[in-house]
mmCIF file of the C-alpha atoms, coordinates in Angstrom:
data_MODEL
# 
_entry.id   MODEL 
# 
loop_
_atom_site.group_PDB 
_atom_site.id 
_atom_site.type_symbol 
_atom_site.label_atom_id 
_atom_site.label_alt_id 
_atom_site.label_comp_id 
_atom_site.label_asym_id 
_atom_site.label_entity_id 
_atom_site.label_seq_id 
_atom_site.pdbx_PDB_ins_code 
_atom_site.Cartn_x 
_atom_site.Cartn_y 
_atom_site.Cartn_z 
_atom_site.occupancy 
_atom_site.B_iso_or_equiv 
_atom_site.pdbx_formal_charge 
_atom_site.auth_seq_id 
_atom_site.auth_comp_id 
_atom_site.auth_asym_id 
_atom_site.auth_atom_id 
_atom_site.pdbx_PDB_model_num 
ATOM 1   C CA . UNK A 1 1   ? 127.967 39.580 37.250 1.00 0.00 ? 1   UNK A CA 1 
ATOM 2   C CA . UNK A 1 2   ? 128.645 42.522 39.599 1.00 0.00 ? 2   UNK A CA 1 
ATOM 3   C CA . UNK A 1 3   ? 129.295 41.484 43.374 1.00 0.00 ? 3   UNK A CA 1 
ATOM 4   C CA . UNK A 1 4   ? 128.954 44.120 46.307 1.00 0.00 ? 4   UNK A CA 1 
ATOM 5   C CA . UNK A 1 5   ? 131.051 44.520 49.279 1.00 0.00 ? 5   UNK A CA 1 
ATOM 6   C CA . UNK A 1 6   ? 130.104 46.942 52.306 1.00 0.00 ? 6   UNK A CA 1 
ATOM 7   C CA . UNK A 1 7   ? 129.025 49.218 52.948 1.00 0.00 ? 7   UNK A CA 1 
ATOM 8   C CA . UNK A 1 8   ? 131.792 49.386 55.927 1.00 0.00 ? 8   UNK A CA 1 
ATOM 9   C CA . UNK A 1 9   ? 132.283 51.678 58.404 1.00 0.00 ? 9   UNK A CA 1 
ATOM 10  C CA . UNK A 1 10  ? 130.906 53.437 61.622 1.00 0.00 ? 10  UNK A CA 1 
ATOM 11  C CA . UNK A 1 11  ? 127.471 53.863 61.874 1.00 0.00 ? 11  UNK A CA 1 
ATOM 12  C CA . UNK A 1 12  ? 126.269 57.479 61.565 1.00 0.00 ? 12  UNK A CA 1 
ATOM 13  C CA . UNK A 1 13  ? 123.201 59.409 61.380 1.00 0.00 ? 13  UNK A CA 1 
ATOM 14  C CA . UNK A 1 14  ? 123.923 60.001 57.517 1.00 0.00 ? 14  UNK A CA 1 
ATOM 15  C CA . UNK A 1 15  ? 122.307 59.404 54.505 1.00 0.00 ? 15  UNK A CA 1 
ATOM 16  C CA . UNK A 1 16  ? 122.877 56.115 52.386 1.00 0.00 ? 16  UNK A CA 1 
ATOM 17  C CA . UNK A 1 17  ? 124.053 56.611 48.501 1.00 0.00 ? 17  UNK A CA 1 
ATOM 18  C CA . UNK A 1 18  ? 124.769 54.435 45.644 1.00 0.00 ? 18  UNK A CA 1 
ATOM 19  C CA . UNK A 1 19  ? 126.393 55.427 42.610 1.00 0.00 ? 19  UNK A CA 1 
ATOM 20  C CA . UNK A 1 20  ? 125.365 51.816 40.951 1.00 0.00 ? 20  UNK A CA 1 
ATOM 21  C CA . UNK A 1 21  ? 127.709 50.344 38.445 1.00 0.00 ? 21  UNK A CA 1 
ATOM 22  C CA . UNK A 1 22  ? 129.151 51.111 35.675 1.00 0.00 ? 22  UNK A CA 1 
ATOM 23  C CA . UNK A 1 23  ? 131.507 49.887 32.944 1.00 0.00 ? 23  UNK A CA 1 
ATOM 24  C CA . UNK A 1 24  ? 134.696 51.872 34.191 1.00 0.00 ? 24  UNK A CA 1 
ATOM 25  C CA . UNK A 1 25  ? 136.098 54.156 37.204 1.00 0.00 ? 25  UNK A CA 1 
ATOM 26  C CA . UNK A 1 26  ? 137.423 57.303 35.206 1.00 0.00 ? 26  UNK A CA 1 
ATOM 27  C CA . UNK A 1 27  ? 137.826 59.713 37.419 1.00 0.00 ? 27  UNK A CA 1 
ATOM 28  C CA . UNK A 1 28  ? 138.199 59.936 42.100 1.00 0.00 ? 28  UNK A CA 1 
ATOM 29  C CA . UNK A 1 29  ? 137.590 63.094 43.744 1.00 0.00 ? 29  UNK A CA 1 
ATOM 30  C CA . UNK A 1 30  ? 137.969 63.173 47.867 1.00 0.00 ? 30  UNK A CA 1 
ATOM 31  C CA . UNK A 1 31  ? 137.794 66.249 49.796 1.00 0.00 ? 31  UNK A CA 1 
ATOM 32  C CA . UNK A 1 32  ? 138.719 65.905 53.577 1.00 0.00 ? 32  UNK A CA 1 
ATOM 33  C CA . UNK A 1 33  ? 140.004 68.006 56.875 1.00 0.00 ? 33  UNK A CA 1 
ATOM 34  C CA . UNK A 1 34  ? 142.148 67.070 59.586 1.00 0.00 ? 34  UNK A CA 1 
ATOM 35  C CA . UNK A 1 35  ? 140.000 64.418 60.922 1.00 0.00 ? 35  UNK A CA 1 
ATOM 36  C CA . UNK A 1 36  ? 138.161 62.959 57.836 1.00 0.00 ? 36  UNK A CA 1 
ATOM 37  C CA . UNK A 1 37  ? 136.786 62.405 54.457 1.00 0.00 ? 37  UNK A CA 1 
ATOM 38  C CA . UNK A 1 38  ? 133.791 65.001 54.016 1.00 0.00 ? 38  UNK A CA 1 
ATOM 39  C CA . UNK A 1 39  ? 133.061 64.368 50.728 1.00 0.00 ? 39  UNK A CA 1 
ATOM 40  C CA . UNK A 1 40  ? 133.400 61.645 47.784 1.00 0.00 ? 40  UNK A CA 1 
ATOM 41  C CA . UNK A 1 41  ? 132.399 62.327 44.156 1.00 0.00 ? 41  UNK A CA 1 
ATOM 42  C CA . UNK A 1 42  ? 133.397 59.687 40.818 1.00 0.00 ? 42  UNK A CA 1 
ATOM 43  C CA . UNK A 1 43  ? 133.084 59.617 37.379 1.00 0.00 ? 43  UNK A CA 1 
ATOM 44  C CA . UNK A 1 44  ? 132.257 56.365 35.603 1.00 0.00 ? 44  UNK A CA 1 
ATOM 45  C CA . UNK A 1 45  ? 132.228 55.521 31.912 1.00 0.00 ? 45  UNK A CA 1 
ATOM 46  C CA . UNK A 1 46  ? 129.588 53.573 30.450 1.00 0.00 ? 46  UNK A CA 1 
ATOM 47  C CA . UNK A 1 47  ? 130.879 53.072 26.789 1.00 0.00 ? 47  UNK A CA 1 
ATOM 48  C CA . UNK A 1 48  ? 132.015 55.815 25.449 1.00 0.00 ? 48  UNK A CA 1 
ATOM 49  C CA . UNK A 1 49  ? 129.912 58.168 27.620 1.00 0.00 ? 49  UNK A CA 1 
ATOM 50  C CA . UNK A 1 50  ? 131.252 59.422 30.777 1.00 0.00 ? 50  UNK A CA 1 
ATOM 51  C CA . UNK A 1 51  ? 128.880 58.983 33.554 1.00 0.00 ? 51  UNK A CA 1 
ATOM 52  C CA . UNK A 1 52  ? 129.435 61.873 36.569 1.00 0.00 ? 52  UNK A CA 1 
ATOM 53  C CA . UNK A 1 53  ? 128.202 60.610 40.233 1.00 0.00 ? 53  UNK A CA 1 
ATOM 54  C CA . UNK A 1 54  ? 126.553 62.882 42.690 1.00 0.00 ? 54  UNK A CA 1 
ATOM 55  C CA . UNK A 1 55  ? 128.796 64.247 45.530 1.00 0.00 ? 55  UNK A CA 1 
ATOM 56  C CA . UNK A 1 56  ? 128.398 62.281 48.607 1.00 0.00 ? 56  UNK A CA 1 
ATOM 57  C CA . UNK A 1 57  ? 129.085 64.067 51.853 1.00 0.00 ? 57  UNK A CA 1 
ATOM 58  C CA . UNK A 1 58  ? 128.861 67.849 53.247 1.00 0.00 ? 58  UNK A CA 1 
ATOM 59  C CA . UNK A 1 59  ? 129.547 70.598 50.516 1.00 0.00 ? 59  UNK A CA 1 
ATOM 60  C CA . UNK A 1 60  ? 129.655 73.543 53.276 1.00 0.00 ? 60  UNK A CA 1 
ATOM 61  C CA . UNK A 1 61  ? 132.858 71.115 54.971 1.00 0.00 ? 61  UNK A CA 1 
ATOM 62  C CA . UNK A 1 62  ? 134.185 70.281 51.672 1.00 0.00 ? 62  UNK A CA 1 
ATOM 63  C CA . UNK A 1 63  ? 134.644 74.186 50.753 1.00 0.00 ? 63  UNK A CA 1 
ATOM 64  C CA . UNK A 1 64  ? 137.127 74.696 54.119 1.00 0.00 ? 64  UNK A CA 1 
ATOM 65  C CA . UNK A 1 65  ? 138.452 71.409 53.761 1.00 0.00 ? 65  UNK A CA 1 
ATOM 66  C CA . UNK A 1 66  ? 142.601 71.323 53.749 1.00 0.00 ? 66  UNK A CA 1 
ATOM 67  C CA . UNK A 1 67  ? 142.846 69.376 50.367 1.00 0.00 ? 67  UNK A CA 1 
ATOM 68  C CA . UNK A 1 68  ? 140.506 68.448 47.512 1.00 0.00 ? 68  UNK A CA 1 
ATOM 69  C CA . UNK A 1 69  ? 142.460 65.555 45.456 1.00 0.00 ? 69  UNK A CA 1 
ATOM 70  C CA . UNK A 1 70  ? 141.532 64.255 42.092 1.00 0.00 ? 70  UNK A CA 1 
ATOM 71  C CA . UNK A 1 71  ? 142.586 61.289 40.580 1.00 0.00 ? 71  UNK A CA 1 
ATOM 72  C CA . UNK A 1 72  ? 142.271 60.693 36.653 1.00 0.00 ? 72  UNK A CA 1 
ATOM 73  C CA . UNK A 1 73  ? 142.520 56.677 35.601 1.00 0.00 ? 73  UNK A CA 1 
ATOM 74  C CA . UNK A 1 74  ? 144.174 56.182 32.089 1.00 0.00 ? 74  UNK A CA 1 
ATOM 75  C CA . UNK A 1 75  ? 142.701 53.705 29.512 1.00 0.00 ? 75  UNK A CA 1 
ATOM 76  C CA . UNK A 1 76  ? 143.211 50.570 30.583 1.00 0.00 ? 76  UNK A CA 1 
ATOM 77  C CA . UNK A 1 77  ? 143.990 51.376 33.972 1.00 0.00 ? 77  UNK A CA 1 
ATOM 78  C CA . UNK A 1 78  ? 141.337 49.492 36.610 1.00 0.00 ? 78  UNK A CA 1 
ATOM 79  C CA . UNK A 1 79  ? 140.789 49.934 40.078 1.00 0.00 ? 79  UNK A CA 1 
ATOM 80  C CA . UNK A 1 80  ? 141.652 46.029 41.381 1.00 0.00 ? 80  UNK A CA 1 
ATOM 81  C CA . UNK A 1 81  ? 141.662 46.910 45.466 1.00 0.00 ? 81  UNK A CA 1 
ATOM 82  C CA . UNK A 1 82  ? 140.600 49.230 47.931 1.00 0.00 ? 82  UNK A CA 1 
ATOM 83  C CA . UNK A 1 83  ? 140.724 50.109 51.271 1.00 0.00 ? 83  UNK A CA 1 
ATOM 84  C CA . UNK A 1 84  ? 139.121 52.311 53.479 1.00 0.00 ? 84  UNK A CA 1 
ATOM 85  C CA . UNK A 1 85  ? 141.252 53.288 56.852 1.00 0.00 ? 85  UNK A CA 1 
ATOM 86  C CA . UNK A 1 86  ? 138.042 54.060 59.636 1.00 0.00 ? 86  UNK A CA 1 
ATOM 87  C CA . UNK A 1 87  ? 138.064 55.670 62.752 1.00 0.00 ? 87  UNK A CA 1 
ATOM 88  C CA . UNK A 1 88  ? 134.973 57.507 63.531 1.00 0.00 ? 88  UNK A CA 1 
ATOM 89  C CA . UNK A 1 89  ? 134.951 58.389 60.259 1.00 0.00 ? 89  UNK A CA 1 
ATOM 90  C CA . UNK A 1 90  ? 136.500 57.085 57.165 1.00 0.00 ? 90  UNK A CA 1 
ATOM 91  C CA . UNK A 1 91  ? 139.437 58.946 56.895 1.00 0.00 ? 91  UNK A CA 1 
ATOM 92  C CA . UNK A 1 92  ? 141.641 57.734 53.925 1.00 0.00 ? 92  UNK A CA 1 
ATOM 93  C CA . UNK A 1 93  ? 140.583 56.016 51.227 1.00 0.00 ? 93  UNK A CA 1 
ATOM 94  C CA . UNK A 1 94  ? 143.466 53.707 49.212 1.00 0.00 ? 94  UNK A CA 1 
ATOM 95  C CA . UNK A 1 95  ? 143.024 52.745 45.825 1.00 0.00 ? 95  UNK A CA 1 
ATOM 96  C CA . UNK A 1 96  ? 145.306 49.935 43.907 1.00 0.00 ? 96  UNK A CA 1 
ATOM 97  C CA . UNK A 1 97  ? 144.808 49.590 40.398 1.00 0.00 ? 97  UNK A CA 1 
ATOM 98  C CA . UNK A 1 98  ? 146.938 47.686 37.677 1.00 0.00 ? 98  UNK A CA 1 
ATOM 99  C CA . UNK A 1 99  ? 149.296 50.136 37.322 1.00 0.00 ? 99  UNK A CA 1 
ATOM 100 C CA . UNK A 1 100 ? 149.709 52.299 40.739 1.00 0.00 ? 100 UNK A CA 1 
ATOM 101 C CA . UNK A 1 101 ? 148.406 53.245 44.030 1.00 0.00 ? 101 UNK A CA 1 
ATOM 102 C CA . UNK A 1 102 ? 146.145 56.422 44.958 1.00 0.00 ? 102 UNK A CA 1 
ATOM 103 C CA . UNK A 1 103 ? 146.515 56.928 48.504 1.00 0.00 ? 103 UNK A CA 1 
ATOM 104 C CA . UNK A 1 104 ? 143.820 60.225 49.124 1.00 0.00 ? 104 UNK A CA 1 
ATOM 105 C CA . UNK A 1 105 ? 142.909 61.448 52.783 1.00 0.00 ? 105 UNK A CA 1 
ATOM 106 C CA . UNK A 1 106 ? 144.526 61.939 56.217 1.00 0.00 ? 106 UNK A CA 1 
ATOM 107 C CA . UNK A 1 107 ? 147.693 60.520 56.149 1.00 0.00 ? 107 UNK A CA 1 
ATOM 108 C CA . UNK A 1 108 ? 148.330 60.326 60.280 1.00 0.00 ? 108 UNK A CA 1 
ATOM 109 C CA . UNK A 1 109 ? 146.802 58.390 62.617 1.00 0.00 ? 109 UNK A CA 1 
ATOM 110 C CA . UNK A 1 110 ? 145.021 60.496 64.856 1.00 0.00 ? 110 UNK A CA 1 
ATOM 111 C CA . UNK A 1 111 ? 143.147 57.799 66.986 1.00 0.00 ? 111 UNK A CA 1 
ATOM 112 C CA . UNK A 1 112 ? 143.899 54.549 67.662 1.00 0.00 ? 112 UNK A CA 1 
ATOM 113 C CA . UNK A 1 113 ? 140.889 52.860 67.051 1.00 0.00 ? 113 UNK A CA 1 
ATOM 114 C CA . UNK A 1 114 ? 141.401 52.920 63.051 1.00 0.00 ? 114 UNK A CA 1 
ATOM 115 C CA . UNK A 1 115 ? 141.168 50.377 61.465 1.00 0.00 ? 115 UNK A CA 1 
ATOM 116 C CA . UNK A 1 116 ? 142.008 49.241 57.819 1.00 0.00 ? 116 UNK A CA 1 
ATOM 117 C CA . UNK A 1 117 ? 138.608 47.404 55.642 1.00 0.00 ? 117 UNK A CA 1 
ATOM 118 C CA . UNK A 1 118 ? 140.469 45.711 52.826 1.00 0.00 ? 118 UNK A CA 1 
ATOM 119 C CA . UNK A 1 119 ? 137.713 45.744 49.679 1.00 0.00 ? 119 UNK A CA 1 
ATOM 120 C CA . UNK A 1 120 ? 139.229 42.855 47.375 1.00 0.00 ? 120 UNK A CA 1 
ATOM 121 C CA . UNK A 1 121 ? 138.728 39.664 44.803 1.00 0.00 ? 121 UNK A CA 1 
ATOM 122 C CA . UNK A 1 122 ? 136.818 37.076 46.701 1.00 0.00 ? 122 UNK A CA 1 
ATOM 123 C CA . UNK A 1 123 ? 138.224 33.785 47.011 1.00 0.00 ? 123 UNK A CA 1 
ATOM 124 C CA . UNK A 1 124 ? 138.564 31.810 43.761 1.00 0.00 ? 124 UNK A CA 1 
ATOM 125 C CA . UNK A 1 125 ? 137.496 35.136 41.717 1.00 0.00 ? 125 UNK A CA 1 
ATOM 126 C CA . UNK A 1 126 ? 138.555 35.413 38.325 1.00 0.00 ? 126 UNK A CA 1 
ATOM 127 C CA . UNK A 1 127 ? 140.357 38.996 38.095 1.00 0.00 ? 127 UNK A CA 1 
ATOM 128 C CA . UNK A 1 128 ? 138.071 41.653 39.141 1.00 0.00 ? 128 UNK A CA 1 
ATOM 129 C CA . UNK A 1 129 ? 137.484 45.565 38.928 1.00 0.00 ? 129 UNK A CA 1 
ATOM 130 C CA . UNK A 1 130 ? 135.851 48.355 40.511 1.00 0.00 ? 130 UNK A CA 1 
ATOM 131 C CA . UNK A 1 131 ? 132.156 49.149 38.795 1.00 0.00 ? 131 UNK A CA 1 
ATOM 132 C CA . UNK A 1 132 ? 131.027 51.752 41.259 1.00 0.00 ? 132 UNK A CA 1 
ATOM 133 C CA . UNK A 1 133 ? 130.770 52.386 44.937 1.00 0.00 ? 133 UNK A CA 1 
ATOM 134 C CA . UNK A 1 134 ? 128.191 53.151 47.481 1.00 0.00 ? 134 UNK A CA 1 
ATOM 135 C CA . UNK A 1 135 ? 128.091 54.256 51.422 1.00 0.00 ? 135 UNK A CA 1 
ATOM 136 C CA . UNK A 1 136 ? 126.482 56.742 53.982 1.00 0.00 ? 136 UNK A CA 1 
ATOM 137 C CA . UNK A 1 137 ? 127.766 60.239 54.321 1.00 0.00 ? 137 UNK A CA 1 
ATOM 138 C CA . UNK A 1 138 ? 126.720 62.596 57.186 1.00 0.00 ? 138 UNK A CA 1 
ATOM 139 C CA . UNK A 1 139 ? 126.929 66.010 58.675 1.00 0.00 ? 139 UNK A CA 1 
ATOM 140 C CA . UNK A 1 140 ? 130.904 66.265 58.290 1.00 0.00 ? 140 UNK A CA 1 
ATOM 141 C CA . UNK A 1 141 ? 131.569 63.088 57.041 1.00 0.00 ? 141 UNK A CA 1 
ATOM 142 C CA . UNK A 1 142 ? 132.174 59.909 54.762 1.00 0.00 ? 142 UNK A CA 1 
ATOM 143 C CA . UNK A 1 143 ? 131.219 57.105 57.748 1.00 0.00 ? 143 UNK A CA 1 
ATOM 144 C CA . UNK A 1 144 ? 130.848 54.104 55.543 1.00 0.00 ? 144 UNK A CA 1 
ATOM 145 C CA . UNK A 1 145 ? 132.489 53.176 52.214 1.00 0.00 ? 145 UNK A CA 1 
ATOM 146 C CA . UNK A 1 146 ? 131.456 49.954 49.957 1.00 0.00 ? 146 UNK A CA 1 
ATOM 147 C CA . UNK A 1 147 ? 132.660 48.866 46.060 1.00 0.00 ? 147 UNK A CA 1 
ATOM 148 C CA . UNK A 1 148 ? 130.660 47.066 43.985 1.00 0.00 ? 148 UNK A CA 1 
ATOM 149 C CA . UNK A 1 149 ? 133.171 45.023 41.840 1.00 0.00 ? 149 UNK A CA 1 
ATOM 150 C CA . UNK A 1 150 ? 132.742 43.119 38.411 1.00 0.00 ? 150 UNK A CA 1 
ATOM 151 C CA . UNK A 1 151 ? 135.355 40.966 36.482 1.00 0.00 ? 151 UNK A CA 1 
ATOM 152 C CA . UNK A 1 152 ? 137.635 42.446 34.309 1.00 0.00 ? 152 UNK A CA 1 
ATOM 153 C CA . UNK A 1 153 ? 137.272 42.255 30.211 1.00 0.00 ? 153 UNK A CA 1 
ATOM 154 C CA . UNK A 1 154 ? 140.013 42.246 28.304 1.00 0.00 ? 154 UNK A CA 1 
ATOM 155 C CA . UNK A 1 155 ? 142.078 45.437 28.720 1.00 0.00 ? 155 UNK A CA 1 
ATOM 156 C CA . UNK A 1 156 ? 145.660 46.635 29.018 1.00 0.00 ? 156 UNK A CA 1 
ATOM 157 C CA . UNK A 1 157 ? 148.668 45.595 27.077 1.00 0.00 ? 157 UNK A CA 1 
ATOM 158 C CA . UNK A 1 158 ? 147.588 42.485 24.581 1.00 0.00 ? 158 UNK A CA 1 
ATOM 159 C CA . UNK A 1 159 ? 144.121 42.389 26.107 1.00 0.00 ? 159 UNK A CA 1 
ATOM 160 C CA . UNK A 1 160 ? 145.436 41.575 29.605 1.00 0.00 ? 160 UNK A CA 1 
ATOM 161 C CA . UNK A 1 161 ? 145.466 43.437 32.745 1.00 0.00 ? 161 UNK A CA 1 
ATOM 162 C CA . UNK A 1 162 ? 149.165 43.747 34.065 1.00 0.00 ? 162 UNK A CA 1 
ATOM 163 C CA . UNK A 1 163 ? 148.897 43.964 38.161 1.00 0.00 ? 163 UNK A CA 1 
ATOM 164 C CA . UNK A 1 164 ? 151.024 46.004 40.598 1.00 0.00 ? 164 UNK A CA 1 
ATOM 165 C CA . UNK A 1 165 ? 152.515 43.744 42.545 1.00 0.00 ? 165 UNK A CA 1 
ATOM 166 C CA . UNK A 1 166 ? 154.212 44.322 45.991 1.00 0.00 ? 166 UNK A CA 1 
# 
């Protein structure tokens, strides 16, 4: 059963997207400037076929913007909590999986109005993963963020997911 959180964020004169879901997160891409996200793209995996997601967000922003990161997941490796840091924009995006965590976007705090939306299990969830995500990008950039989540089947080490802990 897939559950859907968000989409979170500042209201914007953007355009809503949804990448749906899928059976695994394979691959994060995040262009952003100075003062936000202006672009979002993923790759999902739906059995053995890989499954690429439109880009979300400004392209003619994305081509100036200071950094482009990628972000490959290994086999087994599952996306178990996110968070999206806001201002006016969304400006970093965090990703914890089982093994690590992807920090990708401004790093500094530029306003202090930003605000941290933690996208996790809900209470009394059995272990759950990222499926896909959705949100609403505008002119310059990512304003809202949302996962849709489903619970994990057996992967990792001896069919189990080993978590990152603190």
């Amino acid at each position: 059963m897939v559950r859907t959180q968000g989409p979170y964020g500042v209201s914007g004169s953007g355009v809503m997207w949804d990448d749906n879901h899928h059976d695994n997160l394979k691959k994060i891409t995040v262009s952003y400037s100075a003062l936000g996200i202006n672009l979002v793209q993923f790759e999902y995996l739906d059995g053995t076929e890989t499954v690429k997601g439109e880009a979300h967000g400004n392209f003619d922003f994305a081509a100036t913007s200071i950094a482009t990161e990628l972000a490959y997941l290994a086999e087994g490796e599952v996306v178990t909590f996110v968070t999206a840091y806001t201002g006016y924009a969304v400006r970093k995006l965090e990703f914890r999986t089982n093994v690590r965590i992807i920090k990708m976007g401004v790093d500094s705090k530029v306003y202090a109005e930003e605000e941290a939306i933690p996208f996790g299990p809900f209470e009394g969830d059995v272990p759950i993963k990222v499926v896909g995500f959705h949100g609403e990008s505008g002119d310059q950039f990512l304003h809202k963020f949302g996962v849709h989540w489903a619970p994990i089947q057996a992967v990792g080490v001896g069919g189990r997911v080993n978590y990152l802990r603190n």
